[in-house]
LOMARDO-430422 format. One record per atom (N, C-alpha, C, CB): x, y, z; residue in three letters. Coordinates in pm, whole numbers, plus 50000, padded with zeros to 5 digits. Glycine has a CB too. Layout:
! residues N
XYZALA
...
! end
This chain:
! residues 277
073191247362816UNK
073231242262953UNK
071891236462997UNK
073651253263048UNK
071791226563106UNK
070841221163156UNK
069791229363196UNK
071241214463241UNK
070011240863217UNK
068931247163300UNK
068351252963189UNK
069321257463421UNK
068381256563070UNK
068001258562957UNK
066861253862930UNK
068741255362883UNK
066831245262959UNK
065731233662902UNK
065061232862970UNK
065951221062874UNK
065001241663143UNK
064131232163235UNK
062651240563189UNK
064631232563437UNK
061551233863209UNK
060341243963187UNK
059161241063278UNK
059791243363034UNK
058961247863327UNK
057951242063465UNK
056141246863403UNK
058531254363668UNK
056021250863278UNK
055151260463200UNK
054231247963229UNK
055561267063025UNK
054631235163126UNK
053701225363158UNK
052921217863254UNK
053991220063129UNK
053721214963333UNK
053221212863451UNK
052571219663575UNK
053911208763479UNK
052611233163525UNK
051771239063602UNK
050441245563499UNK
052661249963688UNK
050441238663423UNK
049321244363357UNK
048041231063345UNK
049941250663197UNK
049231215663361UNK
048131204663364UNK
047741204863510UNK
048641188963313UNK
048311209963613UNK
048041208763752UNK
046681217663781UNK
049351213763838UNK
046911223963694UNK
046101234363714UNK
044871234963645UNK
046731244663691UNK
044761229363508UNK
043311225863452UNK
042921216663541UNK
043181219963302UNK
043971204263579UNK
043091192663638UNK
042191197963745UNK
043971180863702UNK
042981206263832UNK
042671207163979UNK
041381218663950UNK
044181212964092UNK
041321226163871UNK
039841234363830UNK
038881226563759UNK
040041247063733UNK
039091218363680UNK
038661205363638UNK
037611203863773UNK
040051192763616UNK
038381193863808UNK
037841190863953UNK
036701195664018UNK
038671194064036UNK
037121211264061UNK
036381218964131UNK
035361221964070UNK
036911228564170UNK
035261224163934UNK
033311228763854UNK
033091217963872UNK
032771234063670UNK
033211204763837UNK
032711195463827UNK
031791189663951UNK
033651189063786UNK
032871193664099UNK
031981191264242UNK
031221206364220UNK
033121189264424UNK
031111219264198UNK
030151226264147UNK
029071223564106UNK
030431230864082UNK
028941214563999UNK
028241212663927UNK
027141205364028UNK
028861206763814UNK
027911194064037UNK
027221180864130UNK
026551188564228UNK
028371168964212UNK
027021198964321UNK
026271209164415UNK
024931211264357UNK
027031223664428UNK
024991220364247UNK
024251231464182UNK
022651218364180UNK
025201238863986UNK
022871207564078UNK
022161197164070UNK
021291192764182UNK
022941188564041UNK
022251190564305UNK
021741184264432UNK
020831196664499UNK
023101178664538UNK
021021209764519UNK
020231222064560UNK
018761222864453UNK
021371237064538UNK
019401215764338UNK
017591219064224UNK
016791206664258UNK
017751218763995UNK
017401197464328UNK
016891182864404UNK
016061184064472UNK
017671175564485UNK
016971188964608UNK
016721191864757UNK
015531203764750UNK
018251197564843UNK
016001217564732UNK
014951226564725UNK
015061234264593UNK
014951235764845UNK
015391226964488UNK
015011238964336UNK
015091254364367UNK
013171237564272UNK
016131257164461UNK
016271269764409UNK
017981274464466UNK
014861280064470UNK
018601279864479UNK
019961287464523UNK
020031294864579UNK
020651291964462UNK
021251288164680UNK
021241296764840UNK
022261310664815UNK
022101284564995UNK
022821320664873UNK
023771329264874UNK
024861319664843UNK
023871337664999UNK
025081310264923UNK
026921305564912UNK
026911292464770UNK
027671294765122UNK
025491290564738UNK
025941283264607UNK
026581294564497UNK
024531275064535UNK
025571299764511UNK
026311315264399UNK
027751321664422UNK
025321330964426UNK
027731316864554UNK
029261318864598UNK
030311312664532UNK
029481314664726UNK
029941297264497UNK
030921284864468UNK
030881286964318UNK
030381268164522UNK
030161288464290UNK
029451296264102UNK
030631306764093UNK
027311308364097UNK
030711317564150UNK
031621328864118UNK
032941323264154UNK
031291342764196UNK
033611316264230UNK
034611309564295UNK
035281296264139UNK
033721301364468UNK
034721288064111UNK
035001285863976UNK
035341292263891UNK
034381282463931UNK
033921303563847UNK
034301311263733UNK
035781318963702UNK
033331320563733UNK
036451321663856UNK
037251330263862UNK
038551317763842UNK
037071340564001UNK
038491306163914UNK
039621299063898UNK
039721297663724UNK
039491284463987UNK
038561293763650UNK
038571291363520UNK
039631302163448UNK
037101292163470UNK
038631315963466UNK
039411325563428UNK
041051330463453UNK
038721333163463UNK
041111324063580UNK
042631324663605UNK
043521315063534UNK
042901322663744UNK
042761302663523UNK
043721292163440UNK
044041295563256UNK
042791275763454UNK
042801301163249UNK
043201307563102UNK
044401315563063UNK
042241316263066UNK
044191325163175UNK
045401337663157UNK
046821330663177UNK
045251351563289UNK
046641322263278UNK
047911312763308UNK
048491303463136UNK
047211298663455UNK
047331297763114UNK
047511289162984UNK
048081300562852UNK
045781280962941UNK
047571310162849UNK
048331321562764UNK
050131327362841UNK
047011337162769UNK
049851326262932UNK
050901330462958UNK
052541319562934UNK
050501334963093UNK
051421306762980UNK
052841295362928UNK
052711295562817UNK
052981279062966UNK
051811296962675UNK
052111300562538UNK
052751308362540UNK
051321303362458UNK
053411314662627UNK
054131323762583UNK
055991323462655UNK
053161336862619UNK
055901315562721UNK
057161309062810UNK
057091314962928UNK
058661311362756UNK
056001317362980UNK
055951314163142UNK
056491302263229UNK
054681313263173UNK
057171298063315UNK
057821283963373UNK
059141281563314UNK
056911270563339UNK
059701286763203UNK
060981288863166UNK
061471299163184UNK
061201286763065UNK
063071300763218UNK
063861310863249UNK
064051322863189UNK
064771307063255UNK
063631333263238UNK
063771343563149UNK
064881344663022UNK
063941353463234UNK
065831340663096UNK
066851341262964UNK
066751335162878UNK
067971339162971UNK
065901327362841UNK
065791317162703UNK
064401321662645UNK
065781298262741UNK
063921331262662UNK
062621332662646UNK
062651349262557UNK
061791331162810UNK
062361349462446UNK
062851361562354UNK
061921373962432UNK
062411358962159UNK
062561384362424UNK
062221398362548UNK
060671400762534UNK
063141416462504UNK
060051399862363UNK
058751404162336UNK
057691392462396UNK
058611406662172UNK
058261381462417UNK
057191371862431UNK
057791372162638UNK
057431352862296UNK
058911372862678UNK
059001378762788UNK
058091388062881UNK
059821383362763UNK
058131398962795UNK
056741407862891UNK
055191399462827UNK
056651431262831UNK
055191395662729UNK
053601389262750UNK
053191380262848UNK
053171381862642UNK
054111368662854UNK
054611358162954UNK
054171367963094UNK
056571353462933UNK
054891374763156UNK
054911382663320UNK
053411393563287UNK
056941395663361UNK
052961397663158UNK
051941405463165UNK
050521396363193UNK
051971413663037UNK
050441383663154UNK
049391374363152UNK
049361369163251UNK
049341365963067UNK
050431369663330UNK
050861355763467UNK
050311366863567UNK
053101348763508UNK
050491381263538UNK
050071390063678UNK
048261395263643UNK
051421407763697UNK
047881393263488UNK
046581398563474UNK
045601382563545UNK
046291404163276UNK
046521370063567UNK
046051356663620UNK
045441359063774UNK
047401345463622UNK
046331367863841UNK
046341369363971UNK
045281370364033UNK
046931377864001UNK
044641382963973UNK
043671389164062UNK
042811375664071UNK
042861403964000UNK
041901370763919UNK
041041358464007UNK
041481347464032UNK
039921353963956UNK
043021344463994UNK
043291329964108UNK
043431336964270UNK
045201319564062UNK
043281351564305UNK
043381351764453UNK
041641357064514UNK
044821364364498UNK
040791356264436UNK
039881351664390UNK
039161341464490UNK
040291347364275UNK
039791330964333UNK
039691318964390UNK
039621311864500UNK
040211315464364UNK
040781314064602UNK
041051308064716UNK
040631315064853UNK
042381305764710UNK
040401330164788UNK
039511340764882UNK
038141333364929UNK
039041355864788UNK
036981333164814UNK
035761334864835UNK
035261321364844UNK
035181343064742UNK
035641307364855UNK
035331298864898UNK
034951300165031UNK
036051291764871UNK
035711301165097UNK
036061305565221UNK
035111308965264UNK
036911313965237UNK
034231319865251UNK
032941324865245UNK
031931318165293UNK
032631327365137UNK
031801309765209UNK
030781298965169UNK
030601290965281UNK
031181290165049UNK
031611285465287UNK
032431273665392UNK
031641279265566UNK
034861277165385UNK
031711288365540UNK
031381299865690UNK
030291299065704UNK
031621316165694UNK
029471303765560UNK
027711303465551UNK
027561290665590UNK
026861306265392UNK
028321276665552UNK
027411270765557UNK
027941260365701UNK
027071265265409UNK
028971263365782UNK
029071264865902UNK
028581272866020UNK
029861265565896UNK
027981283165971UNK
027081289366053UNK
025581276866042UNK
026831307365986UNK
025511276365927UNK
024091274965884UNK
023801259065967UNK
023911275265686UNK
024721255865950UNK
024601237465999UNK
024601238166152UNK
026201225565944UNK
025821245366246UNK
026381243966329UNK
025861258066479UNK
027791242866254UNK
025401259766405UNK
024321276966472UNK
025491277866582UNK
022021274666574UNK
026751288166581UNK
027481292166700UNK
026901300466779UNK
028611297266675UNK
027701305566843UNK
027041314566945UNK
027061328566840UNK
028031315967115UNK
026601339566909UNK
026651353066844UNK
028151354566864UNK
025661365766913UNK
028781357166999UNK
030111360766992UNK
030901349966872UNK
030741359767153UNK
030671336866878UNK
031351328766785UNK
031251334666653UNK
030841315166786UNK
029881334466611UNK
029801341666490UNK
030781354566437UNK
028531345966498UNK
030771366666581UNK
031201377266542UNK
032811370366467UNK
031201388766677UNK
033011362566562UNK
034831358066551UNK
035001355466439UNK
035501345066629UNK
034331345866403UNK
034501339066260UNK
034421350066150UNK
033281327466231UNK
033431357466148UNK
033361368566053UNK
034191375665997UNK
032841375866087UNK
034801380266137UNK
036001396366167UNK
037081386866081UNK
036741402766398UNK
037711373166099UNK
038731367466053UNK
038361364565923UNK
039151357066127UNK
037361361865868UNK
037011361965697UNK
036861374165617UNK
035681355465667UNK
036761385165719UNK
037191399165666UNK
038381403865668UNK
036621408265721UNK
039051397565758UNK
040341409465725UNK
040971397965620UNK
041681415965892UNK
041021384065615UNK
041581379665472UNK
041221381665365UNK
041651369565452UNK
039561385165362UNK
039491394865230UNK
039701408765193UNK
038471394565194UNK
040311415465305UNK
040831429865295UNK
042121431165276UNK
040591437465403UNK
042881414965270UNK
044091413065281UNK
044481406365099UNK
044331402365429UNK
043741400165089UNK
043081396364915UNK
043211405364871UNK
041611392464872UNK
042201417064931UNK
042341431964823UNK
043741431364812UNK
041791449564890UNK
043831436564931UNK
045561444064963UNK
046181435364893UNK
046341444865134UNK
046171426664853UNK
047691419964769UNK
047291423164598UNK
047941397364800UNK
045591416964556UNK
045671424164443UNK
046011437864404UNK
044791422864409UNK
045811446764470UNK
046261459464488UNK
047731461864452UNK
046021462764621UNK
048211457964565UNK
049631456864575UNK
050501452664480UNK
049871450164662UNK
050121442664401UNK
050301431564279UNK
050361446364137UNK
048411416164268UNK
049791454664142UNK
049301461263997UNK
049721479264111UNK
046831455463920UNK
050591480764215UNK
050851494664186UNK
051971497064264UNK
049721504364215UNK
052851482664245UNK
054261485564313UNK
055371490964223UNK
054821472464374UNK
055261493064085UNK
055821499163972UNK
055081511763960UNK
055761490563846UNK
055451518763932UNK
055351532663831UNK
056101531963732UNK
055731546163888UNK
055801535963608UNK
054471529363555UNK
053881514863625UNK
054741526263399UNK
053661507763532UNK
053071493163574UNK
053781486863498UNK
051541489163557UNK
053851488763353UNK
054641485463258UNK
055961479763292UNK
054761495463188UNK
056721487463407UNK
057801485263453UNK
058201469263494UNK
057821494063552UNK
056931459963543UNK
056861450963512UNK
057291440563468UNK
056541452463491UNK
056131446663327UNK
056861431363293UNK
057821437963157UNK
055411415263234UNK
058521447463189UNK
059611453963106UNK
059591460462983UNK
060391446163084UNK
058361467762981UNK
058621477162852UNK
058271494662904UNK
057361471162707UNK
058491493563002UNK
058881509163051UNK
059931509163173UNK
057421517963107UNK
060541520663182UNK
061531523563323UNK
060901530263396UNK
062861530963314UNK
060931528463547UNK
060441533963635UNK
061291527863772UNK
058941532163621UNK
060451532163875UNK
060791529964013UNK
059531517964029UNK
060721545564123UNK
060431508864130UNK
059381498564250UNK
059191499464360UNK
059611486964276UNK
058561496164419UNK
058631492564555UNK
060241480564603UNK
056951484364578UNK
060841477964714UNK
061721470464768UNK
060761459364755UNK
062331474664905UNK
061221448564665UNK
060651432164693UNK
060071429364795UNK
061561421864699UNK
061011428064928UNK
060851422965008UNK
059351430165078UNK
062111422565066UNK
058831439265077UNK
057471445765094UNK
056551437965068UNK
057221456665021UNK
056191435364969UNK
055401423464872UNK
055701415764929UNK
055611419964730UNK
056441409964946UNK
057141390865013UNK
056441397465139UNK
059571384165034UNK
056401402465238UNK
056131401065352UNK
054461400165414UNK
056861410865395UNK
054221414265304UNK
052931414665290UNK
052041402065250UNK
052781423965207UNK
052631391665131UNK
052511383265075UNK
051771375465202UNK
053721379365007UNK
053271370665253UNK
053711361565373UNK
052551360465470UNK
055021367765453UNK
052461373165537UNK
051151379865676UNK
050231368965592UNK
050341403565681UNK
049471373865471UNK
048651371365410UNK
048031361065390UNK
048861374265347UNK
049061350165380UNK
049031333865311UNK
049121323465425UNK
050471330365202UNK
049851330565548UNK
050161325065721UNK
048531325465741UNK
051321338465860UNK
047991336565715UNK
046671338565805UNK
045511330965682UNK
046301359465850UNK
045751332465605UNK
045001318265483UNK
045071304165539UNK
046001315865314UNK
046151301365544UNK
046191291565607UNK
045661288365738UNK
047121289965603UNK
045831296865862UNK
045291294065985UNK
043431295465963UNK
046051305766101UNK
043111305565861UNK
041651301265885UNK
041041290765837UNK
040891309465850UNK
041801284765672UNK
041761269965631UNK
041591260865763UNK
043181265665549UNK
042881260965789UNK
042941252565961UNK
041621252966033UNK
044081260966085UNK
041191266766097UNK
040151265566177UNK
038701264566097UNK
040251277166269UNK
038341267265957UNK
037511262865927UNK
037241245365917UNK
037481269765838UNK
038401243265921UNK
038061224765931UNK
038141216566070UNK
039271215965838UNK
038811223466173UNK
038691222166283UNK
037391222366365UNK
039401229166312UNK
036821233366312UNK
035631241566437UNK
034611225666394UNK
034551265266371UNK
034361225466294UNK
033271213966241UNK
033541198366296UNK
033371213266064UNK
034831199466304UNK
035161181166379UNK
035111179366499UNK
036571174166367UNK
035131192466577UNK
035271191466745UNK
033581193266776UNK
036471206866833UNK
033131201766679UNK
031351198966761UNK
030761187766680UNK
029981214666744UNK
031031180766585UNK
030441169566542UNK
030761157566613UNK
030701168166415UNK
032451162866662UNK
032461153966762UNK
031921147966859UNK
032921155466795UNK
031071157266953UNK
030581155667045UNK
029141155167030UNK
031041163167118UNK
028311154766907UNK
026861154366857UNK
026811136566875UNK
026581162066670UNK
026031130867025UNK
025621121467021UNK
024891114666994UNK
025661120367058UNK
023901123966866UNK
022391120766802UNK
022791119666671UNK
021121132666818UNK
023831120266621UNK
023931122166466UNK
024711110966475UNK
024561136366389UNK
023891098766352UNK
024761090566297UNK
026591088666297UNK
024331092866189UNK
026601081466302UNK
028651084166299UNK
029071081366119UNK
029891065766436UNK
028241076766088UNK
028671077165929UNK
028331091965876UNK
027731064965829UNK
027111097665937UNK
026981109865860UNK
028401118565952UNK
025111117765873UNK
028651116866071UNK
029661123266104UNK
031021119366061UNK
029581123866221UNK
031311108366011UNK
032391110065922UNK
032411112265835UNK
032961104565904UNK
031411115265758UNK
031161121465604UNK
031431137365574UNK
029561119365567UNK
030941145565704UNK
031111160865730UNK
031921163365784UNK
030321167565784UNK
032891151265864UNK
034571157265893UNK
035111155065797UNK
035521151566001UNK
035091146465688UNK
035891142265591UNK
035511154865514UNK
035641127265529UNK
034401157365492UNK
034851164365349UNK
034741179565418UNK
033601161065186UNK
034401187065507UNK
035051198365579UNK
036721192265615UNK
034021202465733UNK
037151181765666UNK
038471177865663UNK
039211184665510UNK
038451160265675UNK
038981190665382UNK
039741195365279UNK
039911207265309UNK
039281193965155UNK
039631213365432UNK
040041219965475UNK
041731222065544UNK
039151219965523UNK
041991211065594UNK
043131205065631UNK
044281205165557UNK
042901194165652UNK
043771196665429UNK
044811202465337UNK
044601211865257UNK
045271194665264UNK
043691221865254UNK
044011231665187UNK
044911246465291UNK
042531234665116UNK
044751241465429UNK
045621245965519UNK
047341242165479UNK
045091239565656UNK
047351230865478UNK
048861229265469UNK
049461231665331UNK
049251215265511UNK
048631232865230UNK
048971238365055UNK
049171254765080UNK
047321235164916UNK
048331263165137UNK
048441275465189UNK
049781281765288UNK
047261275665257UNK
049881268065385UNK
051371274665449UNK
052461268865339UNK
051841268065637UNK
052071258365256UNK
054031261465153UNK
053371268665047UNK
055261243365058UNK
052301271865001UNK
052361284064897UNK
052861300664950UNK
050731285164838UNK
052711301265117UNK
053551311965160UNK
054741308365181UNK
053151318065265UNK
055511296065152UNK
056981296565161UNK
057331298465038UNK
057671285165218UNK
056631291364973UNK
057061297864779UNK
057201315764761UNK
055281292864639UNK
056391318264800UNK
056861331964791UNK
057961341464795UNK
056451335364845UNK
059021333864882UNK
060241338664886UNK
061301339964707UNK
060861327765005UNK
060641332064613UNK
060751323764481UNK
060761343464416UNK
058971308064428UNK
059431349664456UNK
059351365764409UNK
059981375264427UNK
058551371464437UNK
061181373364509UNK
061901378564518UNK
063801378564423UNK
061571376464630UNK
063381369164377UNK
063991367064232UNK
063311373564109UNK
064001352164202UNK
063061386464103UNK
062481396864018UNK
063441392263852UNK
062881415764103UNK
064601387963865UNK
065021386663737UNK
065021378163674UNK
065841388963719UNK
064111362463749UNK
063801354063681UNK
062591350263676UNK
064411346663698UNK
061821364563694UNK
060391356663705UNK
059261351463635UNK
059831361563757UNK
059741346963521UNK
058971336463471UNK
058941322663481UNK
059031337263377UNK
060421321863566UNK
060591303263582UNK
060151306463797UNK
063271293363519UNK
060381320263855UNK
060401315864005UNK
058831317564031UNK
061471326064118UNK
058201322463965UNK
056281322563971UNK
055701311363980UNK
055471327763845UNK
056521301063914UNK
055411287763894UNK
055071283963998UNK
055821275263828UNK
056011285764107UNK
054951273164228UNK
054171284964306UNK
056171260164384UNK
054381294864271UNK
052971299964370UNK
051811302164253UNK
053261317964472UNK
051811304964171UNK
050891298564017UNK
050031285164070UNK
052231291763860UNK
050981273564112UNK
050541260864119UNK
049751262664257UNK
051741249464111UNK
050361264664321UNK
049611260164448UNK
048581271364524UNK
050751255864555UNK
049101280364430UNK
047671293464452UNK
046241286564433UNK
047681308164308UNK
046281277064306UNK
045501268964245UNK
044831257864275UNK
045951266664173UNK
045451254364351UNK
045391237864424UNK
044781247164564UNK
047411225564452UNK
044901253664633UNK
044841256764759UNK
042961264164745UNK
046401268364807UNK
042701268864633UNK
041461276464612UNK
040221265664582UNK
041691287364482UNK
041031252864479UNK
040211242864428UNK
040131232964575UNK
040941235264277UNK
040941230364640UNK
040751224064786UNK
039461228264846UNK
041921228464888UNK
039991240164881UNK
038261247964936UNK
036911247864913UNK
038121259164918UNK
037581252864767UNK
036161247864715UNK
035211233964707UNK
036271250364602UNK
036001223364669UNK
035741208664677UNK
035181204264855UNK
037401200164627UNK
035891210664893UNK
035411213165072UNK
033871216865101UNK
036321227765146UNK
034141225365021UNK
032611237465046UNK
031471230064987UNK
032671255264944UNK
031571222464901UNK
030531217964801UNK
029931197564862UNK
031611219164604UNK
031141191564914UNK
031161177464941UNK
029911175265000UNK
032291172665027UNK
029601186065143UNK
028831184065253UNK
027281186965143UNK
029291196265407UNK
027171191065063UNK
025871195365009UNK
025811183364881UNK
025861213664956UNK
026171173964875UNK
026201163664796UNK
025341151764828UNK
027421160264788UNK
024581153964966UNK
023701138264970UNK
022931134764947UNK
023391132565038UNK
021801142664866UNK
021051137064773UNK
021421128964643UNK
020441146064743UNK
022821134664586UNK
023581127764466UNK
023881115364559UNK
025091136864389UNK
024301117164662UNK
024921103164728UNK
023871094764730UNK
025521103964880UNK
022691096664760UNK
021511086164813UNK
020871082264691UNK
020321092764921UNK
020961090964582UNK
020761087664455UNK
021331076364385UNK
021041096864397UNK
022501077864394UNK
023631067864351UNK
023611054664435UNK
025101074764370UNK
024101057264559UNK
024291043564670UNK
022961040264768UNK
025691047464791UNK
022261045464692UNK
021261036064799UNK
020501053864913UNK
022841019264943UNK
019001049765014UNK
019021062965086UNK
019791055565215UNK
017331071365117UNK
020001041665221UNK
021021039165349UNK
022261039465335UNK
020941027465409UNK
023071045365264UNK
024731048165202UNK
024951056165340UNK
025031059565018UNK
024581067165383UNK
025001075065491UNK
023911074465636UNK
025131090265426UNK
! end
């Protein structure tokens, strides 16, 4: 039958080198422009440093796991290479959530750092980048101790779970409020640059635009929490994982590419001229 054949393994595994691809690469270009500017590294470059490393590492486990028929239907996929497949796709997790966590971070440092809020502003911003990383925990957590055993899994022991829908919800809270701080991290930066009547308008469309990947890494974040509903198909989950796989991925490398753009204008003035911006 048609559905036999379908395999989503590939395509979420080129989506997914490309889009980490991507992200070291504006890393890189960062790292370069900071040994430019002042030869040495701030807290949130080391931030964007660990934020790669982890997407890398996640794409690996992912790339083992489609060697192994991850993105195809469980039923066509022989039982032993079955649990390797769901054992590699969940050991992926922890740093693709990682990934899309600790950008975030950065993004803050270096919105504080540019944009000096008030103290109460500050506190705000903070408290909301903490509880999504207490919420990060909580799902890796959650991810590795809703089975007894654990094994139970990805199917080579019997045990008890948790009710799906727990996870899906928890998920859900989780990925809603990812998204809304995506949102307001790209927001807060366009409404006071907005109104900065001393700053160039090219340099101000340069720092809404690329804080603007914020925007869409907001709207990749609210349908990677509608994918989630996909986990609740526990008996096919090697073909219903892929799109939160994919866009877990895309939504972390967004950020990051976000986080890194605004610290790029020495490469820029290098390249185009020091009147480009």
């Amino acid at each position: 039958p048609g559905w036999a054949r379908e395999n989503n393994g590939p395509r979420v595994l080129g989506v997914t080198v490309t889009m980490t691809t991507l992200g070291f690469l504006f890393v890189l270009a960062r790292i370069y422009c900071r040994f430019i500017s002042v030869r040495k590294l701030a807290v949130d470059d080391y931030i964007v440093v660990l934020t790669t490393l982890m997407s890398i590492v996640s794409v690996v486990f992912v790339g083992v796991a489609v060697s192994y028929g991850a993105g195809r239907h469980i039923a066509t996929i022989p039982p032993n290479d079955a649990h390797k497949a769901i054992f590699y796709t969940m050991v992926a997790s922890p740093p693709s959530i990682l990934a899309f966590t600790v950008p975030k971070i950065a993004v803050l440092i270096l919105l504080v750092k540019v944009l000096c809020p008030s103290r109460r502003h500050r506190v705000f911003m903070w408290t909301i980048a903490v509880l999504v990383s207490l919420m990060s925990i909580g799902t890796m957590v959650m991810i590795w101790v809703q089975c007894q055993p654990v094994a139970v899994q990805w199917g080579e022991a019997k045990g008890t779970c948790w009710n799906p829908e727990v996870v899906f919800i928890f998920g859900l809270v989780h990925g809603v409020l990812s998204a809304l701080f995506d949102f307001y991290l790209a927001m807060y930066p366009s409404i006071v640059l907005s109104s900065l009547h001393r700053v160039n308008w090219k340099k101000k469309l340069a720092l809404s635009s690329a804080l603007g990947f914020g925007y869409c890494a907001s709207g990749v974040a609210a349908y990677k929490a509608h994918t989630l509903s996909h986990l609740l198909s526990l008996k096919d989950f090697t073909f219903a994982i892929d799109d939160v796989v994919l866009w877990t991925n895309i939504e972390g490398n967004l950020v990051l590419i976000g986080a890194c753009i605004p610290c790029l204008y020495p490469l820029v003035k290098k390249l185009f001229g020091v009147t480009a911006l």
